[in-house]
C-alpha positions as CSV (number, residue, x, y, z in Angstrom):
1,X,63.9,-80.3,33.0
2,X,65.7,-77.8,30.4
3,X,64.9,-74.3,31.3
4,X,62.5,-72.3,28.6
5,X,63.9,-69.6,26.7
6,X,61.5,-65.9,25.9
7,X,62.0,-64.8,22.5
8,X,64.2,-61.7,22.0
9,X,62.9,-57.9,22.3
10,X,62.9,-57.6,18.6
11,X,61.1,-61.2,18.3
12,X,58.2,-59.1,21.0
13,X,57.9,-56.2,19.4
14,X,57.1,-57.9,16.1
15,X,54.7,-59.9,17.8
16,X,52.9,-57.0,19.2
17,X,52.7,-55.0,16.1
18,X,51.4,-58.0,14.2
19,X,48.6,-58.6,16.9
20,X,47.3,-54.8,16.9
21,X,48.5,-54.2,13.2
22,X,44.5,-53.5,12.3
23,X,43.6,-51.3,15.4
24,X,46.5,-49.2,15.0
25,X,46.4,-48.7,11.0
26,X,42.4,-47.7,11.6
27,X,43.0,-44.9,14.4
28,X,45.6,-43.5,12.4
29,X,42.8,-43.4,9.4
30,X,42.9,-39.8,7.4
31,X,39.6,-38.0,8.8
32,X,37.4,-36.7,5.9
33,X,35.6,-33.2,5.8
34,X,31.5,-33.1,5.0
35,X,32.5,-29.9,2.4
36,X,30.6,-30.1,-0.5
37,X,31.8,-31.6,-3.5
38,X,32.6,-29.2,-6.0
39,X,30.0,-28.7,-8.7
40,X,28.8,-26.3,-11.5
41,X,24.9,-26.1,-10.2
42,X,24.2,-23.1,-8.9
43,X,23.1,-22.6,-5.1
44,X,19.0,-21.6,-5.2
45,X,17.9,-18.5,-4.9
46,X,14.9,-16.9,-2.8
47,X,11.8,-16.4,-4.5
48,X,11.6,-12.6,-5.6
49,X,8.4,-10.8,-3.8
50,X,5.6,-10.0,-6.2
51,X,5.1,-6.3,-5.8
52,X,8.8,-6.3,-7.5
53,X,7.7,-8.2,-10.6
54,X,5.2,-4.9,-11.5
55,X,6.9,-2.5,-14.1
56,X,7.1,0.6,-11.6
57,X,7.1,3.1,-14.1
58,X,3.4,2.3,-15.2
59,X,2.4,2.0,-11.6
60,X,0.1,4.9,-10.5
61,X,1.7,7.2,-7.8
62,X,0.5,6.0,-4.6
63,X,-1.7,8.9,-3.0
64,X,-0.8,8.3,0.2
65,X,3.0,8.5,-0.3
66,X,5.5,5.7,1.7
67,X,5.7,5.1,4.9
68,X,8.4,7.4,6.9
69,X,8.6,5.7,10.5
70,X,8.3,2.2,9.8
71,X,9.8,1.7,6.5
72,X,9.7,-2.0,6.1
73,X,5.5,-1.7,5.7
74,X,6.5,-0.2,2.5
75,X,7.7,-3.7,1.2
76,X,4.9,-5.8,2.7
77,X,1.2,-5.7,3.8
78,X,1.4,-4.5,7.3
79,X,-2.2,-2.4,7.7
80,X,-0.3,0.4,8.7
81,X,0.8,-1.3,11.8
82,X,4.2,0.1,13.7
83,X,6.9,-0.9,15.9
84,X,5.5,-0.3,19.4
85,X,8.0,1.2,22.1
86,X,7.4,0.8,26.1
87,X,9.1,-0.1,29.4
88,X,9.1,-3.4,31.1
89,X,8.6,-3.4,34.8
90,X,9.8,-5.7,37.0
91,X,7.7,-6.8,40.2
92,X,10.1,-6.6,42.2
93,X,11.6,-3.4,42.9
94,X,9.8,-1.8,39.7
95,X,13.0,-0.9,37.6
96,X,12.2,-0.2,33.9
97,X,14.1,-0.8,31.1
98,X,12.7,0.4,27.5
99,X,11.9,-2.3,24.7
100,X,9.9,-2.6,21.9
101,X,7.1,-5.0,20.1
102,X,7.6,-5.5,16.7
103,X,4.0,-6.4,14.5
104,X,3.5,-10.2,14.1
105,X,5.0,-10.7,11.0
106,X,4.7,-13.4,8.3
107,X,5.7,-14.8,4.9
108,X,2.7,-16.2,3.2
109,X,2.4,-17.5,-0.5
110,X,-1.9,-16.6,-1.4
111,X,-3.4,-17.9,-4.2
112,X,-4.5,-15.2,-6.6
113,X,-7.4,-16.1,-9.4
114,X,-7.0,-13.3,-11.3
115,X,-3.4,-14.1,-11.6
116,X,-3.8,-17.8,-11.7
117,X,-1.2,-17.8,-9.8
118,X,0.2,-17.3,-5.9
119,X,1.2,-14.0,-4.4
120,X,4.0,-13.8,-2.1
121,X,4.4,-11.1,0.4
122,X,5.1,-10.4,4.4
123,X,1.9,-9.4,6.1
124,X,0.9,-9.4,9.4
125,X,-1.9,-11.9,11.5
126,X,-4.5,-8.7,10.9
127,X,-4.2,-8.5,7.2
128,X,-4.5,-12.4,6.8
129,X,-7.9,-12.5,9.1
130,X,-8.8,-9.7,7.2
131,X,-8.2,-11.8,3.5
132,X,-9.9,-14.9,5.4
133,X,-12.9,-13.2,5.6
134,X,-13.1,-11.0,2.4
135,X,-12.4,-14.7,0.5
136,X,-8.8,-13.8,-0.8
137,X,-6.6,-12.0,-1.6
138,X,-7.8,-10.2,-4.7
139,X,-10.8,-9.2,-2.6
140,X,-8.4,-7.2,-0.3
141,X,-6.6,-5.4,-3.0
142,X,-9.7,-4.4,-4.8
143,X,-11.2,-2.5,-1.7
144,X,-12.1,0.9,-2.6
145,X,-12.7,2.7,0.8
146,X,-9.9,5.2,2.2
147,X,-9.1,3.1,4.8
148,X,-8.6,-0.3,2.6
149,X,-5.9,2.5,0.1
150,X,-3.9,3.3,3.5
151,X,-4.2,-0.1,4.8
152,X,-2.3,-1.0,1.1
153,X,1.1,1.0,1.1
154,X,3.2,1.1,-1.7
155,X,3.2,-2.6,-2.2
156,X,-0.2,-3.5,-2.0
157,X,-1.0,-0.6,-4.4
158,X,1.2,-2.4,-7.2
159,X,-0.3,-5.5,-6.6
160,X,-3.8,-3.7,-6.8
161,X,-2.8,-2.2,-9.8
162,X,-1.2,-5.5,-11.9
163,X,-4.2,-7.5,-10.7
164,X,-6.8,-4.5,-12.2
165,X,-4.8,-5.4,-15.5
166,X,-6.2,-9.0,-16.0
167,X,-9.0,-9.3,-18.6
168,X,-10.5,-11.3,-15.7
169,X,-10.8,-8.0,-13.2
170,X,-11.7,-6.1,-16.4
171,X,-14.8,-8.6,-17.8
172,X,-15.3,-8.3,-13.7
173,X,-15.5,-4.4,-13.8
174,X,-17.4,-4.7,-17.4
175,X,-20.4,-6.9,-16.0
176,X,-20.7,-4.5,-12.8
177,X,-21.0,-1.1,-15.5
178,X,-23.6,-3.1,-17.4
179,X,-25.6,-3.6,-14.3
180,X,-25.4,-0.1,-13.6
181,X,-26.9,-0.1,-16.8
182,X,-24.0,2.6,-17.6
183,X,-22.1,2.0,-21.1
184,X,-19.1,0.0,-21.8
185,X,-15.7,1.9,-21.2
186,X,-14.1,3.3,-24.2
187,X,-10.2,2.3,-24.1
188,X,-8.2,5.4,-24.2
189,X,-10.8,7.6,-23.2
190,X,-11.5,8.9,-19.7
191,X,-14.4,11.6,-20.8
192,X,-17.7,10.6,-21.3
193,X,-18.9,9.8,-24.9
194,X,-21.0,12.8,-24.6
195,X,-18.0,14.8,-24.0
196,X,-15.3,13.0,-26.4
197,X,-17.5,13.3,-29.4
198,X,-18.0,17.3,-29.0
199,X,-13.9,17.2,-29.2
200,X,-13.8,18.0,-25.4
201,X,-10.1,17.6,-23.8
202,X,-9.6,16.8,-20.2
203,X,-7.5,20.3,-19.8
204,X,-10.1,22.4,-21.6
205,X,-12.8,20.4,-19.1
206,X,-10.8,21.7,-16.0
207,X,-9.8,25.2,-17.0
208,X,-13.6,25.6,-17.1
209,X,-14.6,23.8,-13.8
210,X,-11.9,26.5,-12.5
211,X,-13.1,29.5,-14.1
212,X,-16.9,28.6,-12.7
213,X,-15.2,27.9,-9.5
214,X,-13.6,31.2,-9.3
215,X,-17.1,33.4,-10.4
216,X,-18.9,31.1,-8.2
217,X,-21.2,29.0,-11.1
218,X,-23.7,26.8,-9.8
219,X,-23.1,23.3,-11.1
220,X,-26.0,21.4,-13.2
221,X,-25.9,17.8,-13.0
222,X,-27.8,16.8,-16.1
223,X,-30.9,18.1,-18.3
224,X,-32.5,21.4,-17.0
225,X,-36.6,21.7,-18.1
226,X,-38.2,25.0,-18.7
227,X,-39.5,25.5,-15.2
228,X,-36.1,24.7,-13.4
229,X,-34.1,27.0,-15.6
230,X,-36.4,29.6,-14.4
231,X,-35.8,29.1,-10.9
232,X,-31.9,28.7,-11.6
233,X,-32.4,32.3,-13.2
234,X,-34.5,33.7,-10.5
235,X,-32.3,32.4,-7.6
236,X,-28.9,34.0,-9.5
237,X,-30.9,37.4,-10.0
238,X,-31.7,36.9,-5.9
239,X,-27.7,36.6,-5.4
240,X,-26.6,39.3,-7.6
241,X,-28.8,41.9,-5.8
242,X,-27.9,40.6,-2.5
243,X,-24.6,41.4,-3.9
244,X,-25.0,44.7,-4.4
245,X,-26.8,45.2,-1.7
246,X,-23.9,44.2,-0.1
247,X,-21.4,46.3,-1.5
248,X,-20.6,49.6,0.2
249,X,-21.3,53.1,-0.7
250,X,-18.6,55.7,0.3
251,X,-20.1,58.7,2.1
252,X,-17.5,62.2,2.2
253,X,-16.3,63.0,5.3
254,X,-18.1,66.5,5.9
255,X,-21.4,64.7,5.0
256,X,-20.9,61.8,7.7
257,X,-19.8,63.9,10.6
258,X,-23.1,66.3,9.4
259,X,-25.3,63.2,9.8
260,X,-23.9,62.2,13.0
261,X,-24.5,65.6,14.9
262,X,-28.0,65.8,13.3
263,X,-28.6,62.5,15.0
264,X,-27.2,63.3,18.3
265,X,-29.4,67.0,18.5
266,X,-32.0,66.4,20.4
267,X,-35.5,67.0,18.7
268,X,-38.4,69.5,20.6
């Protein structure tokens, strides 16, 4: 039998390379990056908060002033509520170590129907019970009580103020006068009609509250009939005797001293 003869090492080595050709070419396969393709659209942009969209040079000044120790209520409707500070225990061997609670905090978007539109603004789980119950929104900013104007900070009150602005809020505020039965507010005018016809200015109106203030006036809400004026007149005749009855009288020295040792004599 003729022996067999192997191929050569060259003859192998093409063999192997031929047989693994695919694997090899796909493991050496340039690895591509997830980048983004390059393109001209530009990247989007966080919706801007509302109380920025009111023009803050027609804004009221907020009576209350901004908030000084927690300065991010300024920017949101927090209800006055504060970063909280305490110590955590541990059960153990009662070490302490300080921490602090910071208000639960949210980013809501509130439909507003005077704005026929949404409202979006941080507020805290308080402030949104609080807008559940009241029935939205606008029915938060529109409070009138003290509280309800502290509760707003600097944001709500611009929010109060551009939602007082829609002719809805304003045929709102004109239905509530007429039920009053008051009259229908005069634009431009914050007298009375009484007062704006006679030519009255707001400055002249205070300078004379002050002056009465200062002599000490009584004030007169409305008409006075015969038989009140009379007792006006008699009760300011009353207070300016008791004022002079009040005033003192000096006495001379030799006089008073004479008067004291009369007194003290003592009388058969």
């Amino acid at each position: 039998m003729p022996p067999t003869r192997l191929a050569a090492a060259s003859s192998r080595r093409c063999v192997f390379s031929t047989a693994f050709a695919p694997t090899y070419a796909s493991s050496q396969a340039p690895i591509r990056s997830a980048s983004r393709s390059l393109s001209t659209t530009a990247a989007p942009q966080r919706q801007k908060p509302s109380y920025l969209t009111v023009p803050q040079d027609q804004v009221p000044e907020y009576p209350y002033g901004p908030f000084r120790t927690y300065k991010q209520a300024n920017q949101s409707l927090y209800g006055r509520a504060k970063v909280r500070f305490g110590n955590v225990v541990a059960e153990d061997h009662g070490n302490k170590s300080r921490t602090k609670w910071y208000p639960n905090r949210h980013t809501k978007r509130l439909w507003s129907p005077a704005l026929n539109g949404f409202i979006r603004t941080r507020l805290t789980a308080r402030v949104l019970r609080t807008i559940d119950l009241l029935g939205g929104i606008d029915e938060y900013l529109l409070g009138t009580k003290a509280r309800r104007i502290k509760d707003l900070g600097p944001a709500g009150w611009a929010l109060r103020w551009k939602i007082i602005q829609t002719p809805a809020i304003q045929e709102r505020f004109a239905r509530e006068r007429a039920a009053l039965g008051l009259p229908p507010k005069e634009e431009g005018s914050a007298l009375p009609q009484e007062l704006a016809a006679d030519a009255v200015t707001s400055d002249a109106m205070l300078s004379e509250v002050d002056g009465m203030l200062e002599r000490g006036d009584e004030f007169v809400i409305g008409e006075v009939g015969e038989s009140e004026g009379a007792v006006l007149k008699g009760d300011a005749e009353e207070a300016g005797e008791a004022k002079d009855d009040s005033r003192t009288i000096e006495v001379p020295l030799d006089e008073a001293v004479k008067s004291t040792e009369d007194a003290k004599t003592p009388r058969p």
